[in-house]
C-alpha positions in Angstrom: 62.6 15.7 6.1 60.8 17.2 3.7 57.3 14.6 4.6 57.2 16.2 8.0 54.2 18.0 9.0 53.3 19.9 11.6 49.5 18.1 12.9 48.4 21.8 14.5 48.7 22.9 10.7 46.7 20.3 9.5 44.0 20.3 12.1 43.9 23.7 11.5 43.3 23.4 8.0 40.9 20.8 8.1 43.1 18.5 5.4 44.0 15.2 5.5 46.4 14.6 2.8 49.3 14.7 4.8 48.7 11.0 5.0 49.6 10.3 1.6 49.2 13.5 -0.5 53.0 15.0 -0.9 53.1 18.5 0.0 55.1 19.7 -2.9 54.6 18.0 -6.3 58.6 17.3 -6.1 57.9 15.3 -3.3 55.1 13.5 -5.4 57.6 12.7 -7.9 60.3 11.8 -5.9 57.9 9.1 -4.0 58.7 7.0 -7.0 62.4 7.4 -7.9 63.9 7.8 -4.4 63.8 4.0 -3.5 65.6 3.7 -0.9 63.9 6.2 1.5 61.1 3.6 1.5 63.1 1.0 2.6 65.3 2.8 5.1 62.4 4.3 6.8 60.2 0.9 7.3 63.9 -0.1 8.8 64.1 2.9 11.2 60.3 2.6 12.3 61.1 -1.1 13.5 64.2 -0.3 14.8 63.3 2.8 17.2 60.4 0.9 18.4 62.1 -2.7 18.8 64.7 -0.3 20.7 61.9 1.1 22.9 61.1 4.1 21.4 57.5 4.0 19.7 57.2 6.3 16.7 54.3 6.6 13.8 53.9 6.2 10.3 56.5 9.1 10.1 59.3 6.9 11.4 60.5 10.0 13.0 58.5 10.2 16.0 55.2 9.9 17.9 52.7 12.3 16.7 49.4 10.2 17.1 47.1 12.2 19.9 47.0 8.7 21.8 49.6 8.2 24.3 52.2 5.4 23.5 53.1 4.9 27.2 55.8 3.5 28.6 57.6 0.8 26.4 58.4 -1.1 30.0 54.7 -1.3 30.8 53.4 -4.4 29.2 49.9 -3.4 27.2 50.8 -0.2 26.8 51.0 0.6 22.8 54.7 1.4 23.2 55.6 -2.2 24.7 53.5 -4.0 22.1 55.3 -1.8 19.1 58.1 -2.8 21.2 57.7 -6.7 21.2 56.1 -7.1 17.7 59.5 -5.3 16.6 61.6 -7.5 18.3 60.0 -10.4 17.0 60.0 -9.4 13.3 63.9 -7.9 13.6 64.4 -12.2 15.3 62.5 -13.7 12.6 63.7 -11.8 9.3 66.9 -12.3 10.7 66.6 -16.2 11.2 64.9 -16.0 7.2 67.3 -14.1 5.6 70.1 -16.5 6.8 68.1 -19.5 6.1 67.5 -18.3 2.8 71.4 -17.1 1.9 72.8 -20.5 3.1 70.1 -22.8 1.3 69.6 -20.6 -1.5 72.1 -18.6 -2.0 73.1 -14.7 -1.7 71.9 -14.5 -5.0 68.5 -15.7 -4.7 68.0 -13.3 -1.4 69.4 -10.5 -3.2 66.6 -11.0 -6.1 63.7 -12.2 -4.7 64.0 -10.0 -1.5 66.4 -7.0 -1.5 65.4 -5.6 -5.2 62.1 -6.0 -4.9 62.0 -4.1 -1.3 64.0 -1.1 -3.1 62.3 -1.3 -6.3 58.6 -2.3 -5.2 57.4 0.9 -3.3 56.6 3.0 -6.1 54.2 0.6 -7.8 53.0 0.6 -4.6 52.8 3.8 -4.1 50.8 4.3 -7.3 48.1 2.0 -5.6 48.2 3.2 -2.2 48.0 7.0 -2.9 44.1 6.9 -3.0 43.6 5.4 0.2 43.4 8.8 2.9 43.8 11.3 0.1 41.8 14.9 0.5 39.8 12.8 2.5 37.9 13.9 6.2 40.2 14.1 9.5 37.3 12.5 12.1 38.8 9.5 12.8 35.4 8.6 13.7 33.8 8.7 10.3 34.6 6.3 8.2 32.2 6.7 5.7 34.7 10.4 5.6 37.6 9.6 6.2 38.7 7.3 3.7 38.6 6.4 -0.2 37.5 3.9 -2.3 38.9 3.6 -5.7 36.9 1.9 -8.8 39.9 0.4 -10.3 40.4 -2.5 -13.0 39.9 -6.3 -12.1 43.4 -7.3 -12.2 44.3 -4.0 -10.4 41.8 -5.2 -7.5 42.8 -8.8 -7.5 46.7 -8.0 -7.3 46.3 -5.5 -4.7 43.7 -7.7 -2.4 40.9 -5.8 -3.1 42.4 -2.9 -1.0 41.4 -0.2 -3.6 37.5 -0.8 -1.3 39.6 1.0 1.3 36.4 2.7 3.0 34.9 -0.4 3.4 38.1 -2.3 4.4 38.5 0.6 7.5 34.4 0.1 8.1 34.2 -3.4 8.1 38.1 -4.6 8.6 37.3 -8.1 9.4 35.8 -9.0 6.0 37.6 -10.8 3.6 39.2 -9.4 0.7 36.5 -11.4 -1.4 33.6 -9.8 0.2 35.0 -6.3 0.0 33.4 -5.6 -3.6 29.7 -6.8 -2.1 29.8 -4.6 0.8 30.6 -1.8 -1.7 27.3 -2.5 -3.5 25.9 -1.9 -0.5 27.7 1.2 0.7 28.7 3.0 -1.7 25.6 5.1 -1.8 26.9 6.4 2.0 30.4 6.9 1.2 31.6 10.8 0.7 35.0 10.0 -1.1 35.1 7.1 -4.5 36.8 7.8 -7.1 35.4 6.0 -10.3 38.0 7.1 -12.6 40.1 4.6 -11.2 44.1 5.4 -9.8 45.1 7.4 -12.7 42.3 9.9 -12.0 43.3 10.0 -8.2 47.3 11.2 -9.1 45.5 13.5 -11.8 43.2 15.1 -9.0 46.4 14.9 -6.8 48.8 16.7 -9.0 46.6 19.0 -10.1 44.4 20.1 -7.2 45.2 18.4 -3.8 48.7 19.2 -3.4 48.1 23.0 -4.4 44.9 23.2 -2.3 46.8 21.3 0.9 49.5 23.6 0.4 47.1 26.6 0.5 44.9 25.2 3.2 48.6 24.7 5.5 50.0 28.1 4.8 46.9 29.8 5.5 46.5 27.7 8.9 49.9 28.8 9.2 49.6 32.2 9.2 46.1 32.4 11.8 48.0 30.4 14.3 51.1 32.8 14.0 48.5 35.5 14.2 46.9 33.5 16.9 50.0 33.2 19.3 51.1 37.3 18.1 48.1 38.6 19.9 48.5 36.3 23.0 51.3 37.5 23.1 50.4 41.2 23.3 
């Protein structure tokens, strides 16, 4: 798919927007009108690992640099992806019947179905900032993540999840305490953003997705160049 991305590129590069930063500002726009894709891929994620199979946040396969393991082996990541899937796949299942014979078709369809298709790009919207242009050490959190001065309402319907940097520092606090332990952070963190979201897709249409691009492409071409001369 066009979301696919080569990790040797990106560590290359030195970019991390390949989490959530399109490559291509059709791709950007597309993130809110293609629904379904969404759906279908949180779908195919639970079913290839429920199914034995582990794969990432790509849904398409296992590109994390720590081994899955077997999915047989019990506490290897594989078999826990394996058996959390399972479980989810049993208990949606036993819900959404539940809720079509004591509620009606019609009451699933609206209150579950539409929302799952239509949901994701509002979503989206709020979820952009979180990794964006942001460090690759998955060591350093105070780097590798983004926090997101957003309106009240904006933080209280999303959870306080636009703290993201503290949330991965700290990711047993509760949502409530997540605006203190900014006050008390934020002078350490390399990546807020105090415009709030709409400054983020601003930054991201105009800058991060050109400068990803041109960071990949020229990774691209000093690894080709790399492997040409080992080759000679």
């Amino acid at each position: 798919s066009g979301d696919r991305v080569d990790l040797a590129l990106v560590a290359a590069s030195g970019r991390n927007g390949f989490k959530k930063v399109p490559q291509t500002r059709a791709q950007y726009v597309l993130r809110f009108v293609h629904f379904a894709a969404y759906a279908r891929g949180k779908f195919d994620k639970l079913w290839k690992c429920a199914r034995g199979r582990p794969v990432d946040y790509s849904s398409s396969e296992w590109l994390l640099p720590v081994s899955p393991g077997d999915a047989s082996t019990p506490g290897t990541p594989a078999h826990r992806l394996k058996v959390e899937a399972r479980q989810q796949l049993v208990v949606s299942a036993l819900l959404v019947g539940a809720v079509a014979a004591g509620l009606g078709v019609d009451v699933l369809v609206w209150a579950w179905l539409v929302p799952a298709v239509v949901g994701p790009g509002p979503l989206y919207a709020c979820q952009l900032h979180e990794h964006a242009n942001a460090a690759l050490d998955p060591d350093d959190g105070l780097s590798n993540t983004r926090t997101t001065l957003t309106h009240p309402l904006v933080s209280f319907a999303m959870w306080n999840m636009s703290y993201h940097a503290e949330h991965h520092l700290y990711t047993t606090l509760p949502f409530h305490a997540l605006p203190k332990a900014h006050a008390l952070l934020k002078d350490k963190l390399k990546h807020v953003s105090a415009g709030g979201h709409l400054s983020v897709h601003a930054a991201t249409v105009r800058d991060w997705i050109p400068a990803q691009k041109a960071a990949l492409d020229t990774a691209a071409a000093a690894l080709a160049a790399k492997a040409g001369n080992k080759a000679d």
